[in-house]
Every structure is written in C-alpha cells, then in structure tokens.
N, C-alpha and C positions, 0 to 999 in steps of 0.2 A: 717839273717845268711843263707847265701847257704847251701841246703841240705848235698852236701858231706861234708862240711867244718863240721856242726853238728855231722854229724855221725862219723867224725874223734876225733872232742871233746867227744863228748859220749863214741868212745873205749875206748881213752887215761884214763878219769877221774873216768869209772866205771867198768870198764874191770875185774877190780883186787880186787874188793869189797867182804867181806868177811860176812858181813850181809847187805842187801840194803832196805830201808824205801821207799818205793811211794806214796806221797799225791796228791793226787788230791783235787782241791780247786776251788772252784766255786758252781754259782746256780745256774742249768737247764734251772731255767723259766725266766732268764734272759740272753735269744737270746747269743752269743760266752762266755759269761763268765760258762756257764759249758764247756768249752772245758776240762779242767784240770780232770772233772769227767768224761767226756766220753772216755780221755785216760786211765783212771785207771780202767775202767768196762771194757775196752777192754782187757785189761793189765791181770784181775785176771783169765777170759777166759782162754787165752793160758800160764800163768804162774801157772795155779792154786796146780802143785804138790809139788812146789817149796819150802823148809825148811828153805832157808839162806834169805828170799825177803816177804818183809810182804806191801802189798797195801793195800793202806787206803782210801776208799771214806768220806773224810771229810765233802764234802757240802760246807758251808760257814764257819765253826768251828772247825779248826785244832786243838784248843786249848783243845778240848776236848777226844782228841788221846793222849795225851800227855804222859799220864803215859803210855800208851797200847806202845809206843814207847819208852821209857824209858824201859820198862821191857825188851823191844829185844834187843837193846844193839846194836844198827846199828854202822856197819864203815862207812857208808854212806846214805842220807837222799837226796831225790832229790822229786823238788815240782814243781808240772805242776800247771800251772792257767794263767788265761787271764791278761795280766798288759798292760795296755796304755804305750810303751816307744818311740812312737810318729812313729812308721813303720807301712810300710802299711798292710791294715788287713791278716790277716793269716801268714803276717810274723812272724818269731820266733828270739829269742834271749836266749841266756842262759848266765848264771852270777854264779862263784864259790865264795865259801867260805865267804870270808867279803864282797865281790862285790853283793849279792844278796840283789835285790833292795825290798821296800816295794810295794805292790802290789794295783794297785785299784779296785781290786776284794770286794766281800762283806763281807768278813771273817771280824771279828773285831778285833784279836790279830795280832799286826803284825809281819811280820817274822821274826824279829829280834829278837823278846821277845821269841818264838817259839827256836832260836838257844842257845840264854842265858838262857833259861832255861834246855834245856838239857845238856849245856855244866858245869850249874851249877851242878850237877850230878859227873861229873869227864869225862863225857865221850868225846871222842875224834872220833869226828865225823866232816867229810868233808860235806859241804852242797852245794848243788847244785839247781837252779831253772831254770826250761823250762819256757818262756814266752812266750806269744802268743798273738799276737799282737789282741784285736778283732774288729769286723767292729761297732757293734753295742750292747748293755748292757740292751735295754728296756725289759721293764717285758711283759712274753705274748709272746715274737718274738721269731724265730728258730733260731738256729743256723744257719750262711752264712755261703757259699759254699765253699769260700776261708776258711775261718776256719776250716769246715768241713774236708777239706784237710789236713791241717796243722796236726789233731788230725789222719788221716790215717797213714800220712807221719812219722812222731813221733811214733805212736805205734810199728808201723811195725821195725819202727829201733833200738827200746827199747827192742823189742822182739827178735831181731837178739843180739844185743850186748851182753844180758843179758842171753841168752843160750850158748851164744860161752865163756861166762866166764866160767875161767879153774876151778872155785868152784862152778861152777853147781850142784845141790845138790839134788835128787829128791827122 
C-alpha cells in the first residue's frame, strides 16, 4: 500500500477512536519479524502521557495481554506485526475488522481467537492490523533496511494521526 493511501486509511478508521489498544507482535531476534515491537517502543516514547491509548509490547504472546485489554475497554484495537502476504519486503498492508488475516509471526494464538475472545466479552471493538511485509524471519539476523523503513514511515504516521484525534486526552 502507497504511503499516502495508508495514512488516509489510518485518519479515516482511527481518527475518531475513543479508547485505542496498540499491539505490537513479534520477535526481535528474529531479523523483520520484530518490526511490530519496534513500532510500539517508538509509539510509547512519544505517546507516553496519553489516557485514552494503552501500547502493548507483546513479543511473541498477545495472548497474554488479554485480560490487561479487556479491562481497558478499547473502541479500537490495531496490531502491527510482520506477516508474509507475498509483497515485497518492507511493503505494508492493512486489513479491518473480519479481513484481518492470520499472521506468520511467531505468537502462537492466532488473531482471530484474540478478537473472539474479546468480543466474547460484549465488547464492541473495531480491529485493525498493520502488516509488514518482512525480507527475512532468521534468528540472529537484524532487521533489513526496507523494513527498518517501513517501522519509521508507520510510526511517524501513527504519531501524527493519533495526536490530531479530537479525543486527545493527556
């Protein structure tokens, strides 16, 4: 997805978000598959006084945030992490609501169970996933540069959207 085209999906779907969940999902030491945690350590940096937005550095085990999410009561839920959907590396993709795909990241629960369980709840929550296309998943390897990108480009626009929303709360 073209950058502007993203950050026009991103005002529209998060703009008006009344409480917002950030997971970050990934494994560091597995070369682009932490991209999803190095947007969410960037994320708490410049979000950190924020009331209504709760980032979650998951690691590989969303599953285990679960309740800590459930207690916040989000209007919306939006999950960064590396997924293979066959573009080239660094490219990104985002997918709402029922369209959000399972992931080939290393977390074990997969996202789907993640939304039925919170939706078991009662709660009414829009969901949203940032993909990130990565070059390479080996253990031991850095993050590639294209990725590396992709995790600037992203933050910066997370950061913008999510200050310009009219329920900035600090």
């Amino acid at each position: 997805m073209e950058e502007r085209n993203l950050a026009e999906v991103l005002e529209k779907e998060l703009g008006n978000f009344e409480k917002l969940v950030v997971l970050g999902i990934g494994n560091e030491l597995r070369g682009d598959d932490g991209a999803g945690i190095l947007v969410v350590k960037k994320l708490k940096k410049v979000l950190k006084d924020m009331r209504n937005i709760f980032i979650i550095n998951c690691d590989t085990a969303p599953e285990n945030f679960l309740s800590k999410i459930k207690d916040f009561s989000p209007s919306h839920v939006l999950i960064i992490d590396a997924i293979d959907f066959k573009g080239e590396p660094g490219s990104v993709a985002f997918f709402e609501d029922k369209n959000v795909v399972e992931s080939v990241s290393t977390h074990r629960l997969p996202l789907s169970m993640i939304r039925a369980y919170l939706e078991g709840f009662g709660l009414n929550i829009k969901f949203f996933l940032i993909g990130i296309q990565p070059k390479n998943l080996l253990l031991g390897e850095k993050i590639s540069h294209r990725v590396k990108e992709a995790v600037k480009i992203i933050t910066k626009m997370l950061e913008k959207i999510i200050k310009k929303s009219n329920r900035y709360n600090i």
